[in-house]
C-alpha positions as CSV (number, residue, x, y, z in Angstrom):
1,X,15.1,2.0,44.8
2,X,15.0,0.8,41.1
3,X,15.1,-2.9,42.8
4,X,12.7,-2.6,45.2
5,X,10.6,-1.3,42.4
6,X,11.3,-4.8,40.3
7,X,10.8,-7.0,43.7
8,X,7.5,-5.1,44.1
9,X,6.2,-5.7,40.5
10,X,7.6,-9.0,40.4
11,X,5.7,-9.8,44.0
12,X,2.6,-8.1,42.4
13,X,2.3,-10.2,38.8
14,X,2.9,-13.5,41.0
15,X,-0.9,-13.0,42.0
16,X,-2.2,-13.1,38.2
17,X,0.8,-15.5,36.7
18,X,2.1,-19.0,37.9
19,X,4.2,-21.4,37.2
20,X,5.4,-21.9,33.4
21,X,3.3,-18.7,33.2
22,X,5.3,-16.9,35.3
23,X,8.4,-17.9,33.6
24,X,7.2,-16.8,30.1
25,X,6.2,-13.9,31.2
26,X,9.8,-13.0,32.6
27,X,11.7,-14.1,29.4
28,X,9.3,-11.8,27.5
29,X,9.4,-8.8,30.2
30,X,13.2,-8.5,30.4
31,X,14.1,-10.5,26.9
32,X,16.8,-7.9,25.0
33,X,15.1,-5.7,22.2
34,X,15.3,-7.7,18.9
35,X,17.8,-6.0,16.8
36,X,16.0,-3.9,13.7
37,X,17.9,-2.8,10.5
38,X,16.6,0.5,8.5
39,X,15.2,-0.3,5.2
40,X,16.0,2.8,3.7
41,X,13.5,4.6,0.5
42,X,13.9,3.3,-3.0
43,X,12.4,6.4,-4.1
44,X,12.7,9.4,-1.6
45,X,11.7,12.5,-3.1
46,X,7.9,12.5,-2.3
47,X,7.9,14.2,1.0
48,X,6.4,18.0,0.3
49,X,5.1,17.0,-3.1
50,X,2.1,17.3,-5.2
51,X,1.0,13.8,-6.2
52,X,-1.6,12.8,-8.5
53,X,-2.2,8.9,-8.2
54,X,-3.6,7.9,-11.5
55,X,-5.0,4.6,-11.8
56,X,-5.6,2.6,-15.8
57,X,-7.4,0.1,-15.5
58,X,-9.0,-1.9,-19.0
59,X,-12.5,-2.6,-19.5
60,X,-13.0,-5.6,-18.8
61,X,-11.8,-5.5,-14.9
62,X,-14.3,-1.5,-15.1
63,X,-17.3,-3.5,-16.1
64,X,-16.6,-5.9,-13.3
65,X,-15.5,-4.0,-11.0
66,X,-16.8,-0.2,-11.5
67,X,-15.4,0.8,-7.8
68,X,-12.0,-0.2,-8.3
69,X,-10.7,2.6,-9.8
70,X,-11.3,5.3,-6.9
71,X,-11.2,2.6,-4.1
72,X,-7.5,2.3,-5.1
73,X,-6.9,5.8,-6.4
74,X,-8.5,5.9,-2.7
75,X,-6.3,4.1,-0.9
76,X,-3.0,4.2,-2.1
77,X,-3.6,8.4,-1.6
78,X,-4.1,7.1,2.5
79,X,-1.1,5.1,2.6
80,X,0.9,7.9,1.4
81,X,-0.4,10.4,3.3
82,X,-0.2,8.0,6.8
83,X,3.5,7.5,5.8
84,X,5.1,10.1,3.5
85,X,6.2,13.0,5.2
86,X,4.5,16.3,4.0
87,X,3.0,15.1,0.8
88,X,0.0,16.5,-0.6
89,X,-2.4,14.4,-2.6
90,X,-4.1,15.1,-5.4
91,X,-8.0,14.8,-4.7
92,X,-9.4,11.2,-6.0
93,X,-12.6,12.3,-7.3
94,X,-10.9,15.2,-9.3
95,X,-8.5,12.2,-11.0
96,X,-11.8,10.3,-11.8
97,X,-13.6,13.3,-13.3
98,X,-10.6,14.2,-15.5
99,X,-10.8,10.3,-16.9
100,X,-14.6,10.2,-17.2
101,X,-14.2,13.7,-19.0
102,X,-11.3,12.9,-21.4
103,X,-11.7,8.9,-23.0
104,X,-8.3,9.6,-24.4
105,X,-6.4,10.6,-21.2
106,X,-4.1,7.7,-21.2
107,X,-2.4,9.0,-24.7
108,X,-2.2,12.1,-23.0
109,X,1.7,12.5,-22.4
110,X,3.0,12.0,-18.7
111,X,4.2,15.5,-18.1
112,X,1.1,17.2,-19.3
113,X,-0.9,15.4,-16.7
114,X,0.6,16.8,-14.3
115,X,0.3,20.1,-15.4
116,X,-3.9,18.9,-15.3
117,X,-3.3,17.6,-11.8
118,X,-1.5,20.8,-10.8
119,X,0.8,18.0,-9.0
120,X,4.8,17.6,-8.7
121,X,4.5,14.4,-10.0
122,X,1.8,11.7,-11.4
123,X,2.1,7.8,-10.2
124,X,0.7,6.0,-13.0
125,X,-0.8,2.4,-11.6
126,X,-1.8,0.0,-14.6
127,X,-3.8,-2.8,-13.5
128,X,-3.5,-6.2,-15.1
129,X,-5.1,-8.2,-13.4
130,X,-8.0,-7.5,-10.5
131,X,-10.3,-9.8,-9.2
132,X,-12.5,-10.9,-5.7
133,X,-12.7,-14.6,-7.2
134,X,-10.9,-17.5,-6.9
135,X,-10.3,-18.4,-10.8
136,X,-12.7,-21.7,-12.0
137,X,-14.9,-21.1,-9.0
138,X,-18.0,-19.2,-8.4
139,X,-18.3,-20.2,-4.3
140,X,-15.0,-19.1,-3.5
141,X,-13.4,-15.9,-3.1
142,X,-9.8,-14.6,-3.2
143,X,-8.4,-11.1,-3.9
144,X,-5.9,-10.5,-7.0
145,X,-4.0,-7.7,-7.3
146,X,-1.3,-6.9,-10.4
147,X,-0.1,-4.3,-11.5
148,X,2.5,-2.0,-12.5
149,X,3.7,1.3,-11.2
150,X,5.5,4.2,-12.8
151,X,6.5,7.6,-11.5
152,X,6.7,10.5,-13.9
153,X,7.7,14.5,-12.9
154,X,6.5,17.6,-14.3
155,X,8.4,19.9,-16.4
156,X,10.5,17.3,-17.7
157,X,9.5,17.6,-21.7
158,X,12.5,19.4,-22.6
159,X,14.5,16.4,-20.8
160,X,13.2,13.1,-21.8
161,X,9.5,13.8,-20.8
162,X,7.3,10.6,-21.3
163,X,9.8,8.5,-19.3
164,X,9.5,7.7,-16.0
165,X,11.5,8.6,-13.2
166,X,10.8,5.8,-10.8
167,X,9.1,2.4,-11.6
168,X,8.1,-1.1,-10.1
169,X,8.3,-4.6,-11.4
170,X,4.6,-6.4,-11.3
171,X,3.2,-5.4,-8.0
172,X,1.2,-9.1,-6.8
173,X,-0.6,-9.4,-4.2
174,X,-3.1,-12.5,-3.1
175,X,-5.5,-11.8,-0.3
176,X,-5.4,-14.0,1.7
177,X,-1.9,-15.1,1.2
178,X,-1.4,-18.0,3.3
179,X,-4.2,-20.4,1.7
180,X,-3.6,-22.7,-0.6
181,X,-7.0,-22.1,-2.3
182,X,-9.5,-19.3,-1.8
183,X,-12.3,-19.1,1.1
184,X,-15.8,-19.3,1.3
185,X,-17.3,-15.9,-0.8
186,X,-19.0,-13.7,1.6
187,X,-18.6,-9.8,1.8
188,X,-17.5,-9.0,-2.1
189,X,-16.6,-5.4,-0.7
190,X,-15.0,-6.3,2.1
191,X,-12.7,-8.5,0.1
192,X,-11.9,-5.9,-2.3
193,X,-11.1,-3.6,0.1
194,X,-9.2,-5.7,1.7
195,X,-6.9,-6.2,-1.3
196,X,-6.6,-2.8,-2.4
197,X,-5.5,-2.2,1.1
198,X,-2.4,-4.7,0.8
199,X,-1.6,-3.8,-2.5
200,X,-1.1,0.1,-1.4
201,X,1.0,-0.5,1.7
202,X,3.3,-3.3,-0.6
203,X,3.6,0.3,-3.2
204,X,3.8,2.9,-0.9
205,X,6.4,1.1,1.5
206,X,8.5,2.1,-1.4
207,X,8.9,5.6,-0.7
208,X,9.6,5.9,3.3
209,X,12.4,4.2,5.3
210,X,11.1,1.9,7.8
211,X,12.6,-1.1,10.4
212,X,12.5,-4.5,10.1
213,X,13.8,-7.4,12.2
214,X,18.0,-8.2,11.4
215,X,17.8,-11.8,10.0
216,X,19.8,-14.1,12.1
């Protein structure tokens, strides 16, 4: 049965594919399934958490850019949520407000915003470097990303609070990443966006397993 079901749907796709078609379209039909390895969490211990992402920024790249802040408190909230299992995120707008309301916040000491953010842990983002523009050029446009990432738990004062539990190297990311030089500036939003976007699936990717191809 199973063969004349093959025969049939090989008799069928004929109609639509010929020739060198038809061959490339059996090696990819019945090619094996490329092997996969599990790249497995470097910090797991997100899923069912509170988690307030908490984004510093300087000055300088808030007078430029005044949206960057909650577009990537924003968006690094939805990669976590589309991936991490079970956690809960901690409102963006409510991390903004707390900033706008307290100048000082980033003296404020790790554990105690938590206890603000009513959250099991706060992921601390400094920005270094953000920017839609390709550097010496006012007609060309290129995303910039850097920045830093630290993980700190609540109700760790009494062990060591103020130091992180989990942190990154400098996060980079160039949008786009395959030209040498950037591209014509059009859609400054879309741009950003676009950036913030890569930036929070190269963090979050961090704290979920996931497949990739075996190298050969």
């Amino acid at each position: 049965m199973r063969k004349c079901l093959l025969i049939a749907l090989l008799s069928s796709s004929a109609f639509y594919v010929t020739g060198c078609g038809m061959a490339n379209w059996l090696m990819h039909a019945f090619a094996p399934p490329v092997p996969m390895k599990t790249i497995e969490a470097k910090f797991g211990d997100l899923p069912g958490k509170t988690v307030a992402v908490v984004i510093f920024a300087g000055p300088e790249i808030q007078l430029d850019y005044n949206m960057a802040q909650l577009e990537l408190t924003d968006e690094v909230g939805a990669e976590l949520r589309r991936n991490v299992h079970g956690v809960t995120i901690v409102d963006a707008r409510r991390v903004i407000r707390y900033q706008a309301e307290n100048p000082r916040w980033d003296a404020t000491p790790p554990e105690k915003l938590c206890k603000a953010f009513d959250a099991d842990y706060v992921m601390l983002i400094s920005v270094m470097e953000f920017s839609t523009r390709e550097p010496g050029s006012i007609h060309l446009a290129r995303g910039r990303i850097t920045a830093e990432v630290n993980i700190y738990k609540a109700n760790l004062s009494s062990t060591g609070g103020g130091n992180p539990v989990w942190r990154t190297g400098p996060i980079y990311i160039v949008n786009p990443p395959e030209s040498s030089m950037g591209i014509p500036a059009g859609n400054d939003w879309k741009m950003r966006v676009q950036t913030e976007r890569l930036f929070a699936w190269e963090l979050v990717r961090n704290f979920y397993k996931y497949k990739v191809p075996k190298e050969s």
